[in-house]
TORVODO-764245 format. One record per residue: residue number from 1; residue in one letter; z, x, y of N, C-alpha, C, O, CB in turn. Coordinates in nm, 2 decimals, always signed. Atoms other than C-alpha are relative to their C-alpha. Glycine has a CB too. Example, Ala and Ser with C-alpha at 12.3 -4.5 7.8 and 13.67 -1.06 7.14 Angstrom:
(rec 1, 'A', (+0.00, +0.09, -0.12), (+0.78, +1.23, -0.45), (+0.00, +0.09, +0.12), (+0.07, +0.19, +0.12), (+0.12, -0.10, +0.00))
(rec 2, 'S', (+0.00, -0.09, -0.11), (+0.71, +1.37, -0.11), (+0.08, -0.08, +0.11), (+0.09, -0.03, +0.22), (-0.14, +0.04, +0.05))
This chain:
(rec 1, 'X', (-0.05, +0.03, +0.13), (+7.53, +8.02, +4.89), (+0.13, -0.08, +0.01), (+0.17, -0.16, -0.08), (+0.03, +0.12, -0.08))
(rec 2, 'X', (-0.11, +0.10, +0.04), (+7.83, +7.86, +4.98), (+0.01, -0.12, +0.02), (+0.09, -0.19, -0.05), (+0.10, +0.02, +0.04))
(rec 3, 'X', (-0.02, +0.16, -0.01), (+7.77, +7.51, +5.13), (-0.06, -0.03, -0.15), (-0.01, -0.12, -0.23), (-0.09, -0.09, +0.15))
(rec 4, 'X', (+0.04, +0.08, +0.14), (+7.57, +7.48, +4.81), (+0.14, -0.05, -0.14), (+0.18, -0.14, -0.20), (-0.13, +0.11, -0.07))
(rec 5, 'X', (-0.10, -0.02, +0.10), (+7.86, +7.61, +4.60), (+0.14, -0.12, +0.04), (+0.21, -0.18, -0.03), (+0.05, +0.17, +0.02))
(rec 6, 'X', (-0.14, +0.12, -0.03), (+8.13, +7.37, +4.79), (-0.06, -0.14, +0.03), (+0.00, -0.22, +0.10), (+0.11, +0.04, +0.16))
(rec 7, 'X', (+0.04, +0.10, +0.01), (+7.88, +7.09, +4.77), (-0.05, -0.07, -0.12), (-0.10, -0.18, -0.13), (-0.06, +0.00, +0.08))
(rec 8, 'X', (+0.04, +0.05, +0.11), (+7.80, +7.07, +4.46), (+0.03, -0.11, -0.12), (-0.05, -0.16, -0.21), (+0.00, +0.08, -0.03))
(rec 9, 'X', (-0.06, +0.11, +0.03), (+8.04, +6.83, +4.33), (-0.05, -0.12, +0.04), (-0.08, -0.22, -0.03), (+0.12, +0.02, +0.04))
(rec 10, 'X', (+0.08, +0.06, -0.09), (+7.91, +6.65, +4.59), (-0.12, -0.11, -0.07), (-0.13, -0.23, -0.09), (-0.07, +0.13, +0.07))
(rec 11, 'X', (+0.13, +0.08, +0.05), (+7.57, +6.61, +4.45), (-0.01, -0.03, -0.14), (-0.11, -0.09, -0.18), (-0.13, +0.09, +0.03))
(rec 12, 'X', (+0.03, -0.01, +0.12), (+7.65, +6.64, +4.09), (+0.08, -0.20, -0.01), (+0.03, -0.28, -0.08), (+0.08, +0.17, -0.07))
(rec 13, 'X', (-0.08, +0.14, +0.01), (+7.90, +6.28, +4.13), (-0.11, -0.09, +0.08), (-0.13, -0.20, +0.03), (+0.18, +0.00, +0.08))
(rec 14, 'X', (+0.12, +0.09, -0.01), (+7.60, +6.12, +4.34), (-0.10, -0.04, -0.11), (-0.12, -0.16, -0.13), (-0.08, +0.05, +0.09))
(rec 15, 'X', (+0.11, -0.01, +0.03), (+7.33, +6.21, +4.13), (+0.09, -0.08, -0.18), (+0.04, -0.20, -0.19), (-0.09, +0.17, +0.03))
(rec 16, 'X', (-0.09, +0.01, +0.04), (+7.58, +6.13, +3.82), (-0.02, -0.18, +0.02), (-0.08, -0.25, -0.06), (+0.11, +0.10, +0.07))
(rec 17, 'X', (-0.08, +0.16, -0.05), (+7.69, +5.74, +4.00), (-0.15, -0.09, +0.02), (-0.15, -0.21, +0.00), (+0.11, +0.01, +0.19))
(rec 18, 'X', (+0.09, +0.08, -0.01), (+7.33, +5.66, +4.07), (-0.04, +0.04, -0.17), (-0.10, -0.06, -0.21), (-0.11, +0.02, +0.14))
(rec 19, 'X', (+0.10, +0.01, +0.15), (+7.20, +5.74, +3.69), (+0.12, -0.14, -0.06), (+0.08, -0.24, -0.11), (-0.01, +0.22, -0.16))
(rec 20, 'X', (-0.11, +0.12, +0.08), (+7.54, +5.50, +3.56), (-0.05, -0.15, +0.06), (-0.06, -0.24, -0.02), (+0.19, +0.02, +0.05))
(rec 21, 'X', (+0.06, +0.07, -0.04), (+7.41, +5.26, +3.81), (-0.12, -0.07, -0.02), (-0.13, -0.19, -0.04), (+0.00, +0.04, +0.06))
(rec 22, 'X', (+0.16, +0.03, +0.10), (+7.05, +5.22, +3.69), (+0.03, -0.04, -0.13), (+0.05, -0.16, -0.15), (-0.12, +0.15, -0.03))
(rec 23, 'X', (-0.06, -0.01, +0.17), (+7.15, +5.23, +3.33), (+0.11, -0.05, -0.06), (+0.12, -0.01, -0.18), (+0.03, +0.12, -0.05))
(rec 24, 'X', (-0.08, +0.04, +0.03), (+7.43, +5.05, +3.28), (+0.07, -0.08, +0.06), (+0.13, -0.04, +0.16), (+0.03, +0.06, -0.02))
(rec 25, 'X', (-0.04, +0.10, -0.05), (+7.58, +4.69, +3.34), (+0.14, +0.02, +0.10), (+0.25, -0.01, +0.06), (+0.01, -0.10, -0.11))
(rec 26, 'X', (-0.13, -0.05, -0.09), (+7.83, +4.81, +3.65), (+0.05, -0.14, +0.09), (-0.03, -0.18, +0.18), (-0.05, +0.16, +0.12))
(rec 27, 'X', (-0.10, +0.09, -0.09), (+8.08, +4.52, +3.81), (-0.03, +0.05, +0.12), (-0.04, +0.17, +0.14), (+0.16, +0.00, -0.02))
(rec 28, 'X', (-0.02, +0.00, -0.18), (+8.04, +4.45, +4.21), (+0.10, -0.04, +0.00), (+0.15, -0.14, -0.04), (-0.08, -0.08, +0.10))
(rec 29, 'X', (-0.14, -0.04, +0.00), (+8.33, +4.58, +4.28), (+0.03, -0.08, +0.14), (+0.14, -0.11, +0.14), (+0.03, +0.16, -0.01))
(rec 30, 'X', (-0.03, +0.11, -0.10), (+8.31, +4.36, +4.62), (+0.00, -0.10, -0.03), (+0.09, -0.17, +0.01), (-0.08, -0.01, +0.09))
(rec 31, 'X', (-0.02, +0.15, +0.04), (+8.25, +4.05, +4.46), (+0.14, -0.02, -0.07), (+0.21, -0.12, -0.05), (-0.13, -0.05, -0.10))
(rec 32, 'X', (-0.16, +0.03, +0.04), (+8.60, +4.14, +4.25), (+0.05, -0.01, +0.08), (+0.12, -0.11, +0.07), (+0.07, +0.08, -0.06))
(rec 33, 'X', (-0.12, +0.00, -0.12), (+8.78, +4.21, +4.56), (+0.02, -0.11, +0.05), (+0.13, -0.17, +0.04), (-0.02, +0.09, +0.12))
(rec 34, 'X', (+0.02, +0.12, -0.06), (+8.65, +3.91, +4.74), (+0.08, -0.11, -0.09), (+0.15, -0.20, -0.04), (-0.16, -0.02, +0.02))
(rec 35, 'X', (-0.06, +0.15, +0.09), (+8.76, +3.67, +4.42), (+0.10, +0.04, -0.04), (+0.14, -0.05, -0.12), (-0.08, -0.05, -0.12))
(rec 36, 'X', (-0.14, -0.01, -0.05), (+9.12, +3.85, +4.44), (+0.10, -0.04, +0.07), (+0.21, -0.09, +0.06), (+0.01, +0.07, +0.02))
(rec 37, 'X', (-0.08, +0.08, -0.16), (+9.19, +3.76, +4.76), (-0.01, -0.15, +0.01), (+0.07, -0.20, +0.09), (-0.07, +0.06, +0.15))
(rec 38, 'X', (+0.06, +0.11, -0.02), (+9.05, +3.43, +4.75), (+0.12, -0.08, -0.11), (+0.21, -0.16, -0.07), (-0.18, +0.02, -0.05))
(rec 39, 'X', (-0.12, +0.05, +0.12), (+9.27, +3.34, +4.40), (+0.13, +0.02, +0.10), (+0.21, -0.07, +0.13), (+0.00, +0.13, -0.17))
(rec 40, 'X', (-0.18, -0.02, -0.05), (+9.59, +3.53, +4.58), (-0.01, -0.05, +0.15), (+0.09, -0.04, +0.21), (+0.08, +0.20, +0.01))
(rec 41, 'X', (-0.06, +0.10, -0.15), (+9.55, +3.33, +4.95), (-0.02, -0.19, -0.08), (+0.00, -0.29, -0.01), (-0.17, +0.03, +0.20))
(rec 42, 'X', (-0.02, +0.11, +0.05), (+9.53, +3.02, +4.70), (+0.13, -0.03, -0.07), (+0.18, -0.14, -0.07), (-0.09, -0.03, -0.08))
(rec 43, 'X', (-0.08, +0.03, +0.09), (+9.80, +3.08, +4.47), (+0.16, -0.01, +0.13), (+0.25, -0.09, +0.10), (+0.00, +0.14, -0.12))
(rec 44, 'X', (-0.09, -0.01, -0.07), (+10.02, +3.18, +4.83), (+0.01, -0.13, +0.06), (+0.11, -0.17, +0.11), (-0.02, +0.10, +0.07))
(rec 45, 'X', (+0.03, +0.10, -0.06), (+9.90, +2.89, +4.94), (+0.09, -0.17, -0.08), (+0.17, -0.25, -0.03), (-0.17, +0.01, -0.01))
(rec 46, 'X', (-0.06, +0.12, +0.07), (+10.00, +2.61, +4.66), (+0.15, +0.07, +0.01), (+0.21, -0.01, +0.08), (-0.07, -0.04, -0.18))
(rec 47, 'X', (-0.16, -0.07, -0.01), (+10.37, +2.82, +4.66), (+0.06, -0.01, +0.09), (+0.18, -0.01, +0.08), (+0.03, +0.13, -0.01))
(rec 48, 'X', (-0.02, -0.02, -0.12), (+10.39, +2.81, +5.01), (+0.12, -0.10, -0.03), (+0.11, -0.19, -0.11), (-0.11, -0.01, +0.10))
(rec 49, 'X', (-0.13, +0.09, +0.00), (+10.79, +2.64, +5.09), (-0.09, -0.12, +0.12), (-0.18, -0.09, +0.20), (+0.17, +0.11, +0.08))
(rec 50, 'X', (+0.08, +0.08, -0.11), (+10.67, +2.32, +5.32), (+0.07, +0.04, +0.10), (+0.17, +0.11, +0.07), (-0.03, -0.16, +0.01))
(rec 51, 'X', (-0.10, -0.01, -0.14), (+10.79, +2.32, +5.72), (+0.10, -0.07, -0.03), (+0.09, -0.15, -0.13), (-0.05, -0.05, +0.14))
(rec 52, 'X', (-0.07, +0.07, -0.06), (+11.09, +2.19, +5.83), (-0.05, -0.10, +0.08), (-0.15, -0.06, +0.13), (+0.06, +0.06, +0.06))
(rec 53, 'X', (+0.03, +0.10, -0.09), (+11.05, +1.88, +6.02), (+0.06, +0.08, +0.15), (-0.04, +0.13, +0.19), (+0.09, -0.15, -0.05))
(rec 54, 'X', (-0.06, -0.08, -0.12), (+11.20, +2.05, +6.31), (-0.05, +0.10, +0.08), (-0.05, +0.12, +0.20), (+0.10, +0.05, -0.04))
(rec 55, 'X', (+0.09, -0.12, -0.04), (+10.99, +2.37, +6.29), (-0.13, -0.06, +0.06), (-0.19, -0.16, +0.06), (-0.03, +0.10, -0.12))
(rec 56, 'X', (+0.14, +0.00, -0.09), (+10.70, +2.45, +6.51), (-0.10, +0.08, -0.06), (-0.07, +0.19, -0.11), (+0.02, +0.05, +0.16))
(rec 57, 'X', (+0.09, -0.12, +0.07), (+10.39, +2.61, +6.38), (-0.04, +0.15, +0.10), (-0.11, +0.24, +0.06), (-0.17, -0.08, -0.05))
């Protein structure tokens, strides 16, 4: 009785994540991340200060 009892959360937030899944238009939450980073190594990018003539990369 108890793994069930201390797993039940468990199975109740799976079972739960896959019915929201099926049923309802859910964001890929990788494709956001990916087009976060992508925007913020562009925005770091146009901001960036230029080199020094002097400096070395």
């Amino acid at each position: 009785m108890g793994i069930i009892r201390s797993s039940f959360s468990l199975i109740a937030g799976t079972v739960c994540g896959i019915y929201i899944a099926q049923n309802y238009n859910v964001p890929n939450i990788n494709k956001l991340i990916q087009n976060a980073l992508f925007k913020a190594k562009d925005v770091e990018e146009k901001y960036r200060k230029p080199p020094k003539p002097g400096d070395r990369l």
